[in-house]
C-alpha positions in Angstrom: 6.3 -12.2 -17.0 8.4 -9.8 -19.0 11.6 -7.6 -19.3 11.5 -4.3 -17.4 14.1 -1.8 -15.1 14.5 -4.9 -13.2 15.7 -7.2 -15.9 19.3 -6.9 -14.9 19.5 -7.4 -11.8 19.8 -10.9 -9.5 17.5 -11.7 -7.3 19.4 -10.7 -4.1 20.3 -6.8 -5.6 16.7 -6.6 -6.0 15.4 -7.6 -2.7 17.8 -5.3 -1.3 17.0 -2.7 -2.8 13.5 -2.7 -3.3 11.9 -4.8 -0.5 12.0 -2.9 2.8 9.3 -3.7 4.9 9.8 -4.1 8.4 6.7 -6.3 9.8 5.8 -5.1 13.8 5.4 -7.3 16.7 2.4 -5.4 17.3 0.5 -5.7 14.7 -3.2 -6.6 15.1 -4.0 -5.2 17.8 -6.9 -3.8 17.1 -8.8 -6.2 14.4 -12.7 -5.7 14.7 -14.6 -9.0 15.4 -17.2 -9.4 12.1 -19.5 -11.5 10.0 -19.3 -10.8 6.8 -22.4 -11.4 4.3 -20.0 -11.8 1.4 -23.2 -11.6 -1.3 -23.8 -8.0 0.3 -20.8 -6.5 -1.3 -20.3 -5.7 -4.9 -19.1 -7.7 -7.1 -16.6 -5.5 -8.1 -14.6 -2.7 -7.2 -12.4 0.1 -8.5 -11.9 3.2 -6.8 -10.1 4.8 -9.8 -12.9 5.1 -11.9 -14.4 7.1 -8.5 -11.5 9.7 -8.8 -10.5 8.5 -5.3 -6.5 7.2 -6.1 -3.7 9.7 -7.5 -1.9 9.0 -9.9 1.3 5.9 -10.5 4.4 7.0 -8.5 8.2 5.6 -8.9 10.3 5.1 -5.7 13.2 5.2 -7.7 15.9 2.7 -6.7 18.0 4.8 -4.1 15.1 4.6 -1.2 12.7 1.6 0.0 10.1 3.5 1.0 7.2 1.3 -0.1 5.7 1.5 3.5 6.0 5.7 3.3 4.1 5.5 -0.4 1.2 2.6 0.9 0.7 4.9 4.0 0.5 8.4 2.2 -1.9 6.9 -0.6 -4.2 5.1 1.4 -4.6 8.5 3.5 -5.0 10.3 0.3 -8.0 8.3 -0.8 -9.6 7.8 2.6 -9.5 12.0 2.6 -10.8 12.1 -1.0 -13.8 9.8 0.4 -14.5 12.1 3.0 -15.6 14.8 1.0 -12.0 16.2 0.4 -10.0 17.5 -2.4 -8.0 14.1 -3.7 -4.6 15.6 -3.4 -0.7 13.9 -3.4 0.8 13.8 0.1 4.0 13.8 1.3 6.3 10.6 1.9 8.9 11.9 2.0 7.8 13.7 5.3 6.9 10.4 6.6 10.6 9.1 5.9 12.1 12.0 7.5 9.9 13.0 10.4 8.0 9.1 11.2 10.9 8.0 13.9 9.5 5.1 14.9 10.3 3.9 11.2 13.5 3.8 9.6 13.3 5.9 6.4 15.0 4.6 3.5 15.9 1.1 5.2 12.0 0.2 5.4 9.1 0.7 8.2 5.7 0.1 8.7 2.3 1.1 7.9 0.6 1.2 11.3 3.8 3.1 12.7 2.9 5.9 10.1 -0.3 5.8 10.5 0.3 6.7 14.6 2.6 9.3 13.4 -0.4 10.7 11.1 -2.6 10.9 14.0 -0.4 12.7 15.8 0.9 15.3 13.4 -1.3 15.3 10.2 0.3 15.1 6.6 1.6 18.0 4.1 1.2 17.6 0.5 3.7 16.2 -1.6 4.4 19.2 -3.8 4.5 20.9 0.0 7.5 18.4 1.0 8.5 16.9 -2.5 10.1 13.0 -2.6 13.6 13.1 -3.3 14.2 9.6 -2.5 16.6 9.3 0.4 16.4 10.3 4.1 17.3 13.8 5.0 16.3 15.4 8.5 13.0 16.5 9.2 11.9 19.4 7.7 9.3 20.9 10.5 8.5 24.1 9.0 7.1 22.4 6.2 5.8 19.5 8.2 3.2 22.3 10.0 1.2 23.0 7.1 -1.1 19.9 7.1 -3.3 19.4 4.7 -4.3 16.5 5.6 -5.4 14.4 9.2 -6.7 11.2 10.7 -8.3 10.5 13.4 -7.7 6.4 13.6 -6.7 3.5 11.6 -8.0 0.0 11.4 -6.2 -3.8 11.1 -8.4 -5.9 9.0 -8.9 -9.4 10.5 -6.4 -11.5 9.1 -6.2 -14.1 6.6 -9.8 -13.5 6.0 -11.0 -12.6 2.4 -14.5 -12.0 3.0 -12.9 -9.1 5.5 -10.4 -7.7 3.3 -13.1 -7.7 0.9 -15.4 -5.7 2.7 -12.4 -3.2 3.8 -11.8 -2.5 -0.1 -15.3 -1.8 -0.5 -15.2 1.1 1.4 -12.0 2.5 0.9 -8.2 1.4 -0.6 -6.5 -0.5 1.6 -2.6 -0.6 2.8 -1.3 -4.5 2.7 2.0 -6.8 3.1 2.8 -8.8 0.4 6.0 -11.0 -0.1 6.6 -9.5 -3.3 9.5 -12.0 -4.5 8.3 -12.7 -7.7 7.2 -9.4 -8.7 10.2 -7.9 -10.4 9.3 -9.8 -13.8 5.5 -9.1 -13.7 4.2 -7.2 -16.9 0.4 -8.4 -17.0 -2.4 -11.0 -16.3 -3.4 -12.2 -13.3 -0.6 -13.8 -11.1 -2.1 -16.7 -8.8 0.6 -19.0 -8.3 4.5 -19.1 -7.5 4.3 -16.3 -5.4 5.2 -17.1 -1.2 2.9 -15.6 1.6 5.4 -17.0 4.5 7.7 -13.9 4.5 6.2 -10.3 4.2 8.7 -7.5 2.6 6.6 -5.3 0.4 3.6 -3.2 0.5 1.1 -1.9 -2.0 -2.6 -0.7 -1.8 -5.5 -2.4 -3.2 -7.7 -0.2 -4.9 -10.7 -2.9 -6.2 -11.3 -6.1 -7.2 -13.2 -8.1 -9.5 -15.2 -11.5 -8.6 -16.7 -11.8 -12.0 -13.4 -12.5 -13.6 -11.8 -15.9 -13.9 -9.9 -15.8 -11.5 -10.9 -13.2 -9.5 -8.8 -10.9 -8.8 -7.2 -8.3 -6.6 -6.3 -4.7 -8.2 -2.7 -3.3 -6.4 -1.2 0.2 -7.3 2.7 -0.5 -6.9 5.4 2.6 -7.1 7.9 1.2 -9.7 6.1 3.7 -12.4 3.5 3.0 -15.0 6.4 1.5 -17.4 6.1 -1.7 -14.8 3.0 -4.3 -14.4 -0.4 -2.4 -15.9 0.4 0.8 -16.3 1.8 0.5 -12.8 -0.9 -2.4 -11.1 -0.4 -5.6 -10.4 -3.8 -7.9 -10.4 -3.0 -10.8 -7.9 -5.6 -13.9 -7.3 -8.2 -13.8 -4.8 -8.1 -16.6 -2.1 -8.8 -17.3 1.4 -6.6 -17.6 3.9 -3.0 -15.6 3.9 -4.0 -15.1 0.0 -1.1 -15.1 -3.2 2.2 -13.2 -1.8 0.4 -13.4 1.7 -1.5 -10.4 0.9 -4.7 -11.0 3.2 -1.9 -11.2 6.1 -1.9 -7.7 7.2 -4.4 -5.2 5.9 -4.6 -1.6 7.3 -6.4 1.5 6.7 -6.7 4.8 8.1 -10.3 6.5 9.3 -10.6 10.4 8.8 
């Protein structure tokens, strides 16, 4: 733990300001039924060093969009691994034009996702973040550069699972993100609460030969915060350190 942009304020400015997510009824609808051989996957993962995740962003503190920026960047990668140009898409389009969210007062990954499906995904330089909500640019909206054709709920609470989601592609999750605001490095693996979900990140690896093993999350408060912008958080079973094996998503191309 360590002094950062979050240093000054209490712990109620920021959870207000920062942690946004709005957790659906309807969420796992949609979980596939597996066996997983857990020594059939690597032993680690880190889809950075495969070119496949864009660089660190920072939300800013005027919008909590961290369900816009999980969505967009998982989308990003999963087009990357098809055999696309890794490119930055738009969140801001998603807080404007996703209705079924809420904008800068939080949403939901799966709800974005749908939205994606439906309409595609502009790039962000196309439809630039300016970090509060604004009405739906269409014209720029059109010129999608990016589509999906599904996304998929990961079982729940199920390691092994989440696992084997990561080694395919970055992966959208909740977290309960509480204890986050004084993280500057190391693993975290304790003192963190997985009973209320109001955060979300992407995990873009892990590593089992470390002790502990750990989890490796790309956050948006900038790469002054965490490492260089990444939080490592403690693999476990079950809902996992801040809950993060609770609710893992990721969209198919």
């Amino acid at each position: 733990m360590g002094i950062n942009q979050f240093t000054d304020l209490t712990l109620e400015e920021y959870a207000s300001k920062y942690l946004n997510l709005i957790v659906s009824n309807q969420k796992y609808h949609n979980f596939p039924s597996e066996s997983i051989e857990i020594n059939t996957l690597p032993a680690s993962v880190d889809w950075r060093t495969q070119g496949a995740v864009t660089p660190v962003s920072n939300e800013g503190n005027s919008c909590g969009a961290c369900w816009a920026f999980t969505t967009a960047e998982t989308v990003e990668s999963a087009w990357y691994i098809a055999g696309h140009t890794l490119i930055p898409l738009s969140v801001q389009q998603l807080i404007d034009c996703s209705n079924e969210n809420f904008g800068c007062n939080g949403g939901y990954m799966d709800l974005a996702f749908e939205y994606i499906i439906s309409n595609g995904l502009t790039s962000a330089a196309n439809y630039p973040y300016v970090g509060h909500d604004q009405k739906c640019n269409t014209a720029s909206a059109k010129n999608v550069v990016a589509k999906i054709s599904a996304y998929q709920d990961v079982k729940p609470n199920s390691l092994n699972s989440l696992m084997a989601a990561v080694a395919q592609q970055p992966v959208s999750v909740a977290v309960n993100a509480l204890t986050w605001s004084t993280y500057s490095g190391g693993v975290l693996s304790s003192n963190c609460d997985s009973s209320s979900l109001n955060f979300a990140a992407v995990i873009v690896g892990y590593n089992t030969n470390a002790n502990p093993k750990y989890w490796i999350v790309k956050n948006i408060w900038g790469t002054t915060w965490g490492n260089s912008g990444y939080i490592y958080i403690a693999m476990n079973d079950g809902p996992g350190v801040c809950g993060i094996n609770e609710m893992p998503s990721y969209p198919v191309v």
